[in-house]
C-alpha positions as a printed NumPy array, in Angstrom:
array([[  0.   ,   0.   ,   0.   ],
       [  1.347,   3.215,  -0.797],
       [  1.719,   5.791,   1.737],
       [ -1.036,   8.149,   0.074],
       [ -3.345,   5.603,   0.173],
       [ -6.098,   5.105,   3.075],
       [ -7.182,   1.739,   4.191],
       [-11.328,   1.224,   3.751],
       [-12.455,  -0.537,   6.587],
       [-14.734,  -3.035,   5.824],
       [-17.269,  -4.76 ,   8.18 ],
       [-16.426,  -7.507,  10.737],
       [-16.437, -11.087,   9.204],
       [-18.549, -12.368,  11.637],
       [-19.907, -12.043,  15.243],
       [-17.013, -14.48 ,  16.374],
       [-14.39 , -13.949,  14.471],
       [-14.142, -10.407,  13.322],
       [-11.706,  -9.158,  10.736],
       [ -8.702,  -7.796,  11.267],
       [ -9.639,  -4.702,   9.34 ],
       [-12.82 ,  -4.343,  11.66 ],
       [-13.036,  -0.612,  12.826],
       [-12.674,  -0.166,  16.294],
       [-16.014,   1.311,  16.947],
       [-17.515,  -2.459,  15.954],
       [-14.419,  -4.213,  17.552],
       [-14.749,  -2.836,  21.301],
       [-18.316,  -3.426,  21.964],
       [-17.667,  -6.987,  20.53 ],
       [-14.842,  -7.494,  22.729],
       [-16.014,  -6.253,  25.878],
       [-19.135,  -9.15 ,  25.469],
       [-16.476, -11.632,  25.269],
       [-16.061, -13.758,  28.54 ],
       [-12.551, -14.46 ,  27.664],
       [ -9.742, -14.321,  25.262],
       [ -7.158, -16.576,  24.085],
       [ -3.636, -15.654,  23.176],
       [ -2.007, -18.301,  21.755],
       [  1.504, -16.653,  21.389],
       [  4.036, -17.95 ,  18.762],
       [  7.569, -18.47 ,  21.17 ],
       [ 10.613, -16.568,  20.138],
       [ 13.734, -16.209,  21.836],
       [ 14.526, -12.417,  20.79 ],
       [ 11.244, -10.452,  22.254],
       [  8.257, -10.643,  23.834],
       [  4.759,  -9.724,  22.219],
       [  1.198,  -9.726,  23.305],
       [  1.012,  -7.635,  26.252],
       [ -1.22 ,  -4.97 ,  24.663],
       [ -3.958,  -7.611,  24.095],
       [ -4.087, -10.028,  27.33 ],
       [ -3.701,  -6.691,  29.132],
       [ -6.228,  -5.025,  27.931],
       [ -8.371,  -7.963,  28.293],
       [ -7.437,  -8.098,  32.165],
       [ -8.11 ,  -4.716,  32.245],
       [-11.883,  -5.259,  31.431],
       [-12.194,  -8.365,  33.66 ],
       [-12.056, -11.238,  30.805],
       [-10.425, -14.722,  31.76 ],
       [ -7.371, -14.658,  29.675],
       [ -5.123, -17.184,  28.519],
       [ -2.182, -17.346,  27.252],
       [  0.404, -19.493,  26.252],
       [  3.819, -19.56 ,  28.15 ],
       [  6.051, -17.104,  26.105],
       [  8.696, -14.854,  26.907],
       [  7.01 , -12.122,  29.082],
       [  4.054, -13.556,  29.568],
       [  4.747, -14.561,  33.35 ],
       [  6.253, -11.211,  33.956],
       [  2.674,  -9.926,  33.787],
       [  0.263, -12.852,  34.807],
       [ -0.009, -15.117,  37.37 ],
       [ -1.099, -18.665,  36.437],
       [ -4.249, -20.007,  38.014],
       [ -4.712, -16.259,  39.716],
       [ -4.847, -13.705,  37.046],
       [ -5.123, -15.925,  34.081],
       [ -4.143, -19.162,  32.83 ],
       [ -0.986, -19.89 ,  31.09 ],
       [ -0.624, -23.007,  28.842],
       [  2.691, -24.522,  27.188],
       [  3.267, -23.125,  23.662],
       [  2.639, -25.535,  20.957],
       [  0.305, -27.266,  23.138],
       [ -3.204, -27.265,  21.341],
       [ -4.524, -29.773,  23.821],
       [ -3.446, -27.969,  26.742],
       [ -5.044, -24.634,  25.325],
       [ -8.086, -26.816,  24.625],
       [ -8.518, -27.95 ,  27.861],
       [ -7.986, -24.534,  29.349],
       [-10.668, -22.88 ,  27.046],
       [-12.953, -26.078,  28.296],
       [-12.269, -25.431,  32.266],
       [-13.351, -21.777,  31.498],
       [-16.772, -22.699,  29.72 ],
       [-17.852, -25.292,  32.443],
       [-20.63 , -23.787,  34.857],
       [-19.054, -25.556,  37.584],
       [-15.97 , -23.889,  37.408],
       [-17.896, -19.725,  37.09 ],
       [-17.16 , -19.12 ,  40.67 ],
       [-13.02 , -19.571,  40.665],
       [-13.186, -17.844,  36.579],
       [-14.591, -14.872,  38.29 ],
       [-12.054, -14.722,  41.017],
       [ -8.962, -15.291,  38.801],
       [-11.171, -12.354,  36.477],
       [-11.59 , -10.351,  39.35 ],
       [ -7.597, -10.712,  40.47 ],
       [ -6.713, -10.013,  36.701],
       [ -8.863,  -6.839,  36.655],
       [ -7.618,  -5.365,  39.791],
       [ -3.665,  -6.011,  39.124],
       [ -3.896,  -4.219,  36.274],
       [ -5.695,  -1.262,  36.826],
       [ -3.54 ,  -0.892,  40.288],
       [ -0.358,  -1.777,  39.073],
       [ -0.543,  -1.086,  35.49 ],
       [ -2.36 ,   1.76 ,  34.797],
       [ -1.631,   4.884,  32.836],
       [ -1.174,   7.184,  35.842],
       [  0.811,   4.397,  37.365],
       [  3.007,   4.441,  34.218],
       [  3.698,   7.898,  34.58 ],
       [  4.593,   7.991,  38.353],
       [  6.81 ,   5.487,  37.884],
       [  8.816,   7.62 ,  35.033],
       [  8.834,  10.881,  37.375],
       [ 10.208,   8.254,  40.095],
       [ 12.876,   7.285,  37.736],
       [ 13.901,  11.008,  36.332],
       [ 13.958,  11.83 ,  40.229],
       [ 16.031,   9.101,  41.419],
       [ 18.297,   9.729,  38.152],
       [ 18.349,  13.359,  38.903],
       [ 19.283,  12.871,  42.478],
       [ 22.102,  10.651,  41.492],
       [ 23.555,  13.271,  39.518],
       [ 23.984,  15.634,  41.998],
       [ 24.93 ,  13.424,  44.453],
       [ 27.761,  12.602,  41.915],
       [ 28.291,  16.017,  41.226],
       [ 29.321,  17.377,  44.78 ],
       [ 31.89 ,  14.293,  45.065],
       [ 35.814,  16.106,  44.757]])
């Protein structure tokens, strides 16, 4: 695609699958209905990818899983804030997506759901992000003068 040209979004596949050209204004409401959402991450040994999407899932309560990549656990607790299954293991993601559709099992989704909801928004949030900076330009800066008065 040429830089000039715009991208025509085009409706959403289908109620359960949506497209990934799907305008946000149809994707949202569609994904805030969802009880949970999968992330079946491909491993790599160079970065980590993903957190946008199980995050913002946590954020708005859904039961997310996840498979075991690199970051992954640096974010999400298994059996507490989500549920983490091996990579390349369809029949442990199956089994996993199972648990969380079983009746029997709706009062321990909603705590891990719960958990999941409140890490994020107290740890991860945007205003958390940006204390955290100032924390880190004010330690740096203190360091430096520190540093600066030594003979």
């Amino acid at each position: 695609m040429n830089s000039g040209q715009r991208r025509e979004w085009r409706p959403c596949a289908t109620q359960t699958s949506p497209s990934a050209f799907c305008p946000p204004t149809r994707w949202s409401p569609f994904r805030r209905r969802r009880e949970s959402t999968r992330a079946p991450l491909e491993r790599t040994s160079d970065r980590s990818a993903g957190q946008t999407t199980y995050l913002a899932a946590m954020a708005m309560g859904k039961l997310t899983i996840m498979t075991d990549t690199m970051g992954v656990r640096g974010y999400v607790e298994d059996q507490r804030t989500g549920l983490i299954v091996p990579p390349d293991d369809p029949v442990a993601l199956r089994q996993a997506m199972l648990w969380a559709l079983d009746p029997a099992d709706a009062g321990r989704m909603e705590e891990i759901r719960s958990a999941a909801r409140s890490h994020v928004l107290s740890r991860l949030s945007p205003a958390k992000h940006v204390a955290t900076i100032l924390s880190i330009i004010d330690s740096v800066s203190a360091n430096d003068r520190r540093s600066s008065r030594r003979p």
